[in-house]
N, C-alpha and C positions, 0 to 999 in steps of 0.2 A: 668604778660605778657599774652597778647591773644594768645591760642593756635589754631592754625591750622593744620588740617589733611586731604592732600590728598588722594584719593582714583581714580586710572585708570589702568587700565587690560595691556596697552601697554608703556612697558618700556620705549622706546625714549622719549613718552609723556612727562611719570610722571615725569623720570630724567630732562624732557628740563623747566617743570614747577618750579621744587624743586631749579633747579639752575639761574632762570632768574629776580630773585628780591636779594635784600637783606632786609632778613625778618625784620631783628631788626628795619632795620630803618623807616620799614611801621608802626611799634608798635605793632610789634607780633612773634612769633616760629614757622617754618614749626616742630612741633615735629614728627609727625609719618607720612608716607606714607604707602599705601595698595594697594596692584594687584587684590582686589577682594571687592565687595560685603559682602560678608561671615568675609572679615579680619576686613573690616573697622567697620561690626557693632559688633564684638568680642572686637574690641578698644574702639568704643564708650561707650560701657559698661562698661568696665575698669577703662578707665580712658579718661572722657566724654571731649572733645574739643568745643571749644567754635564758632569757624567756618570747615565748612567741603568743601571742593572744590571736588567735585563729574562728574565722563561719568555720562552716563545715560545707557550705553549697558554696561553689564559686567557679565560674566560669573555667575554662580552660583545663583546669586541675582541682580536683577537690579536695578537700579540707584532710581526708582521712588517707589519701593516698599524698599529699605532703607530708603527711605528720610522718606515715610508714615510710619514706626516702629519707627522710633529713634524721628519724633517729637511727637508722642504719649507720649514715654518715656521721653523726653528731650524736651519742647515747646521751650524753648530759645535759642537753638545751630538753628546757621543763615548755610543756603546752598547756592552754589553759584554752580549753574549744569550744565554743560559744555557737547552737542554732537555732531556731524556729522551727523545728520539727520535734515534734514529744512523739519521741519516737524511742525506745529503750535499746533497741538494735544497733542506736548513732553512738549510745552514752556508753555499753559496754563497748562494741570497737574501740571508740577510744583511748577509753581505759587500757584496752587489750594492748593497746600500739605503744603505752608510756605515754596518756595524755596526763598530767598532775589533776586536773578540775575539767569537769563536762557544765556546762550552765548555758541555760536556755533561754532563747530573748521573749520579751525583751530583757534587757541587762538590769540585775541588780546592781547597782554600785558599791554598795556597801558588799555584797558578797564579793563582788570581782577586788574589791580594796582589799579583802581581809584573803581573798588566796592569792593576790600581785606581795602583801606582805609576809604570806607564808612563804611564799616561794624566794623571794629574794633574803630572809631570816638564812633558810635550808640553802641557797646557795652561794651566801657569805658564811655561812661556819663549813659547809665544804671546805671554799678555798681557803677558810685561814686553816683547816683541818691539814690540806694538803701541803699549805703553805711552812707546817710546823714538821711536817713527815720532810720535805724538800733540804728545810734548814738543818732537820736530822741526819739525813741521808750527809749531807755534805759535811758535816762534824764527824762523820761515822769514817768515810772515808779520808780524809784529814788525819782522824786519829791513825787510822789504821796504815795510810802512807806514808806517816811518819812527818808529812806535809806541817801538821800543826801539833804545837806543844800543851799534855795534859796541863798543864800546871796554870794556865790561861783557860780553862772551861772549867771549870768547879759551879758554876751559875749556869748551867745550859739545860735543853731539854735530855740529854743524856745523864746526866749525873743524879737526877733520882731513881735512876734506872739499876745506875750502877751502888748504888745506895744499898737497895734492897738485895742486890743479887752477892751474897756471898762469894763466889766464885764461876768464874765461867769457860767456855774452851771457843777457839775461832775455826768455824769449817770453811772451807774455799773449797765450791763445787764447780767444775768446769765439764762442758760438753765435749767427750771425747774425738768428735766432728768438728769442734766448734771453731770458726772463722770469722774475722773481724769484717762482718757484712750486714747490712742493712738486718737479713733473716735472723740473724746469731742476736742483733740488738733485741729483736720481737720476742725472742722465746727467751732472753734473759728477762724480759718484763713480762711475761708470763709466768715465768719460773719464781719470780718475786710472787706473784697472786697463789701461786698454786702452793710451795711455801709456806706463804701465810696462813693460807685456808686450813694446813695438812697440820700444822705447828700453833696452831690456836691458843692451845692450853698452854702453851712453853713458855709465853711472854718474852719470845727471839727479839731480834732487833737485825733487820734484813738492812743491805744494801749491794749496790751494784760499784763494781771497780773500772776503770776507765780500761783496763788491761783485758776484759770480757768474762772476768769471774764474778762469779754470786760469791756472797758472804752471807755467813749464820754465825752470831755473834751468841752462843746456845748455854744458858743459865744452869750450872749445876747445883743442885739441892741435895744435899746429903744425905739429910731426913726422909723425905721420900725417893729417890733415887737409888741407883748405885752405877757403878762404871761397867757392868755388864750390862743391866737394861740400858743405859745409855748406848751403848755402842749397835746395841738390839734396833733401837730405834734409827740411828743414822744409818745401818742398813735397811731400814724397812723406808725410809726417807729416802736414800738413791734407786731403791729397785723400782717405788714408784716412781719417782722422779724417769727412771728409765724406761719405765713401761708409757706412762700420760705422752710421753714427749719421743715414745720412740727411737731413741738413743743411745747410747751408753754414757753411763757419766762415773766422773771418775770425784773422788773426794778428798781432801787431807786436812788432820784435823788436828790442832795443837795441842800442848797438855796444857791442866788446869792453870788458871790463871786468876790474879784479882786486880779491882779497878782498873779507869781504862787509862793508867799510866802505863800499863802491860800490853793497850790493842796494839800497840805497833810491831811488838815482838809477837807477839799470838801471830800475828796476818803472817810474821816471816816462818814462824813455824810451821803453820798451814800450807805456806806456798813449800816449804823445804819436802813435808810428806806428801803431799802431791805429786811433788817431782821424783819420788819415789816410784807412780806410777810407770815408770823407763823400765822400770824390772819386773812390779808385779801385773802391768798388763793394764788395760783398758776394762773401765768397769769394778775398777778395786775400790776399798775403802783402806784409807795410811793414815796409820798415827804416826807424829811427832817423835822420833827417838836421837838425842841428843849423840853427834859424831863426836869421835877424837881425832884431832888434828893430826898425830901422829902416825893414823890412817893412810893420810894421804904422802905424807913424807917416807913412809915407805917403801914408795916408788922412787928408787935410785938407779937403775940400769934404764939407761936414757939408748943402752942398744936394742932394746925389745917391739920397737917399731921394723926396724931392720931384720929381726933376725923373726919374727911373724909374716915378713913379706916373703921372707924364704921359706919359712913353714907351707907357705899359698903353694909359692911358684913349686916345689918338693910335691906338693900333695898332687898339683895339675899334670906332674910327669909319668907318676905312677898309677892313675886311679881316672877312670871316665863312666859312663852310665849314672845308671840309678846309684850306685854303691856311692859314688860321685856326691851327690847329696846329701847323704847321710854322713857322711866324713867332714864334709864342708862344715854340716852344722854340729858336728863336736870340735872340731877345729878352732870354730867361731868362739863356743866359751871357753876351750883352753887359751888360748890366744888374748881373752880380753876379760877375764879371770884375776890378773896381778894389778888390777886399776881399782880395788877394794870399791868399785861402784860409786865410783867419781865421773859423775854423768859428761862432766866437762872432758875430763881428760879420755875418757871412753871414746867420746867424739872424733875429737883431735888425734888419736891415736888410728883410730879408726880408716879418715882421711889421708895418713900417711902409710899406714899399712896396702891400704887398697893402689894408691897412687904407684909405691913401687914396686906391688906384685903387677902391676900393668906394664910398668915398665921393662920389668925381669923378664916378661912372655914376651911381649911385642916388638923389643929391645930395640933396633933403629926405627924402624916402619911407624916414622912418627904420623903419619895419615890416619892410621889404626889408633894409635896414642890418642888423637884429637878426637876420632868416632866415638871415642868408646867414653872418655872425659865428657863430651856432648850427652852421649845416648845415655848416662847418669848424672845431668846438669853442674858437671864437676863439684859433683857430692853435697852438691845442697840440699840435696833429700836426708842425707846422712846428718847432717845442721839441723836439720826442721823434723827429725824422725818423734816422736813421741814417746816407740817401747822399746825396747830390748830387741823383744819380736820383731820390730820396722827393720831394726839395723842387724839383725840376723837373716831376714829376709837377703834386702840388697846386697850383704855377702855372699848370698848363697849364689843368689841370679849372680853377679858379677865372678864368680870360679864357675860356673857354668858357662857364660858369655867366652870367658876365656881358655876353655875349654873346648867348647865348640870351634872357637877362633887356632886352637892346635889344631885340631881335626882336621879342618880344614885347609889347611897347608899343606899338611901330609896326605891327602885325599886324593885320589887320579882327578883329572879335569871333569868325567862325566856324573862325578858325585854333586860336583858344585852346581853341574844343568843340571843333575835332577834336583836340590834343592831350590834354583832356579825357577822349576817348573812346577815345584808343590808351592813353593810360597804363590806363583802368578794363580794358582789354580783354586787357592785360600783368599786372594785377596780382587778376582779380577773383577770384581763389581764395583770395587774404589777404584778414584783417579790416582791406579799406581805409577810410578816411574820406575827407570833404569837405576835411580841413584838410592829409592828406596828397597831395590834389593842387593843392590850392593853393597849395602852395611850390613846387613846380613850375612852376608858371604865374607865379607872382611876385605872385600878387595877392590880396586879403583874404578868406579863407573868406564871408564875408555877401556882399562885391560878388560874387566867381566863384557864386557862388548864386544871385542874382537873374538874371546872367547867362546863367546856365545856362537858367534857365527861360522871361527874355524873348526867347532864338533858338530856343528848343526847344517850350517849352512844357511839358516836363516835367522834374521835379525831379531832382538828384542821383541820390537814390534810385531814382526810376524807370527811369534807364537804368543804372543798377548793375545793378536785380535783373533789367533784361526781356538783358542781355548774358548773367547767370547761367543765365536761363530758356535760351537758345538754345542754352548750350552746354548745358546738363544734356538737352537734348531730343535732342542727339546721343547722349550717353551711354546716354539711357534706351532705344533701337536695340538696344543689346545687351543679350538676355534673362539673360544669367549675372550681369550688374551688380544687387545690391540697392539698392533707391532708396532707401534710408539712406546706402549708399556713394557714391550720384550728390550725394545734397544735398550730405556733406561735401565732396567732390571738387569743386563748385562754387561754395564757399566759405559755404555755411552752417550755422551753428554747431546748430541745431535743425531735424532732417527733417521736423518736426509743420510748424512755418513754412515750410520750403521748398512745403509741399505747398499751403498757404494763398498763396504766392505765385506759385505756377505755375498754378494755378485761375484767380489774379484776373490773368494774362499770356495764358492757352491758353483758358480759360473750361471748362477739364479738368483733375480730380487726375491726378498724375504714373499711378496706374497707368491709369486711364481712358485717359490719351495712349498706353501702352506696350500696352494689349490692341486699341485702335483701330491704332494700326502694325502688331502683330504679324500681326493680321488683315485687312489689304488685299493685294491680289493683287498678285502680282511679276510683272514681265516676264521668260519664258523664252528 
């Protein structure tokens, strides 16, 4: 039932309104009436009506700055605004804000009858409108899950669709960002609008997958068509799609197909070219090209995980720098090259490759083992990578990591302070610790400790806060800076302490240092 809520400040009114129809038989509920502004958008909120019959003067909150809050909140609650003032300034605002009807008291009845039943008409063929799209959407996805069997929908809203359309192909476009979160839900229901709007002429058939893919269910016509301009257009459909949304979107698109005894294969062929996206990158558009099994059976030397962790650990003994890099990432597709582009087995191989080139460099020093397994979330970035590119990436850092971590071993003790002292010098504004640059250096928070002190002579500590001190003494130069905002700024969490630290560095509280600066003589 359509709900209706009046809202007017003067009682006779409201009561002569609430009592001069009989709601039911208009096809709708006077459920709530309000003496105010204030009451009625406490209601709306609550429990939202579907039409509001609204004064426009009313105490507390007026008529035109409700109507302006509630269709912010509520675009499709229709207003019907009712004043005493012939005033043309009241009836266009109105209008401007999404009122349905402007009418001025006293009330015609007969006019408020015939726009309470236009309105409630226009907003029962909405909801069965929406209600037919909803039932669609969910037959759409059905089909296409595999969830429900063509041969039971021959009677539904789909099948004169597929009636008429000779043949069609299934695109599945996914945001190459794209995460299963509240934000990812919104722009996939935007994505459906804009779609729509873009694809008007195509007679599509949109819906959304529980997985966070858009689907385009997309009609091909022979007659006027052909599979170049088609392909023309699903490029000019992701590039916008990338530009409106700021994104990259990547797409995969089945071959032709007919009735939707097919949509369930179509969706797998869509998702199979998609996932094609592993090699041609972020932002591509793939079609559908059927594999040979054979392909993958071709992988028979089940030693080629083994004998690529030695190709690493080979490459890491001969080769460091820049050159380093470059080696790494031909390495990468010689190495993973004889997996004929078997996204799975890529993976998996991948995983065991990395694990025992880690093992082959660090060999007992299973502390490093567990760092280094850690500081790559033991390769679930490698599981969850998306391209080629992700997982050529993390190859490259991880022969680099472990590259550096050679280096380092074979390094005299004062290389290790000075890396030491460039990372504190890089990072002294965060709350670093000992342990955070100890994985950097590869070595045990208590040994880099001792270390630290037997070439230095001072602790950790020491040279943290006198690096903090030197810079904050620059800071403290400039009189507009408060030295609460210097402590923070130089990474400490309480300006009481920084003060107590810069005394026991300068053998001067900070302001003592800043009125001795400010008062020495400048060269003119």
């Amino acid at each position: 039932m359509i709900k209706i809520l009046l809202v007017e400040d003067e009682d006779g009114i409201r009561t002569s309104i609430a009592n001069a129809f009989s709601w039911n038989k208009l096809g709708c509920e006077l459920y709530r009436t309000a003496a105010s502004g204030l009451e009625a958008l406490e209601i709306c909120i609550q429990n939202p009506p579907d039409i509001v019959i609204s004064d426009i003067v009313m105490p507390g909150i007026d008529g035109l700055t409700f109507v302006k809050y509630i269709k912010e909140k509520q675009p499709d609650m229709q207003f019907i605004i009712l004043t005493g003032h012939r005033n043309f300034d009241y009836a266009k605002d109105a209008l401007n804000l999404g009122a349905a009807y402007f009418m001025l008291k006293p009330v015609n009845y007969n006019e408020l009858k015939e726009a309470i039943v236009s309105l409630v008409s226009r907003i029962t063929d909405t909801q069965e409108g929406r209600k037919q799209e909803i039932q669609k959407e969910q037959l759409l996805c059905g089909l296409l899950s595999g969830r429900l069997q063509p041969e039971n929908l021959h009677e539904t809203p789909l099948s004169s669709w597929f009636q008429r359309v000779s043949c069609y192909q299934v695109l599945t476009l996914a945001f190459d960002n794209g995460e299963e979160t509240a934000d990812n839900v919104l722009r996939l229901e935007n994505l459906s609008i804009f779609a729509g709007h873009m694809l008007k002429d195509y007679s599509c058939l949109f819906t959304k997958m529980d997985s966070g893919y858009f689907i385009i269910i997309f009609p091909y016509y022979q007659k006027e068509e052909n599979m170049f301009a088609q392909k023309e257009l699903f490029l000019l459909l992701q590039r916008k799609t990338a530009d409106f949304f700021r994104t990259p979107v990547s797409m995969g698109v089945s071959k032709l197909l007919t009735g939707f005894s097919q949509l369930h294969e179509g969706y797998i062929q869509s998702m199979r070219a998609l996932g094609q996206k592993f090699f041609s990158g972020n932002s591509s558009l793939n079609f559908f090209l059927p594999t040979h099994s054979e392909d993958i059976c071709q992988i028979t030397d089940f030693n080629l995980p083994s004998l690529s962790a030695q190709k690493t650990a080979d490459l890491l003994k001969r080769s460091n720098g820049l050159l380093l890099e470059q080696l790494a990432n031909d390495l990468f597709f010689e190495l993973f090259s004889p997996y004929h582009q078997n996204i799975g087995l890529i993976k998996s191989s991948f995983i065991i490759v990395a694990i025992l080139c880690i093992k082959k460099v660090v060999r007992e020093d299973s502390r490093q083992l567990a760092l280094i397994l850690e500081k790559y979330g033991n390769f679930q970035m490698a599981v969850k990578a998306q391209t080629l590119q992700d997982l050529k990436d993390i190859f490259i850092n991880l022969v680099l990591d472990l590259s550096e971590y050679q280096a380092l071993k074979l390094s005299p003790k004062q290389t290790v302070i000075d890396k030491v002292i460039v990372f504190i010098e890089e990072n002294y504004q965060t709350n670093i610790s000992l342990n955070d640059i100890a994985k950097t250096v590869y070595l045990s928070p208590s040994y880099l400790s001792s270390m630290i002190t037997r070439e230095t002579g001072k602790s950790f500590t020491d040279i943290l806060n006198e690096i903090r001190i030197q810079k904050a003494i620059e800071l403290l130069k400039d009189p507009k800076r408060k030295i609460a905002d210097v402590a923070y700024n130089v990474g400490f969490n309480e300006p009481q302490y920084f003060s107590i630290v810069f005394k026991k560095v300068t053998q001067l509280t900070p302001r003592e240092y800043r009125e001795m600066f400010l008062n020495e003589p400048r060269d003119i």
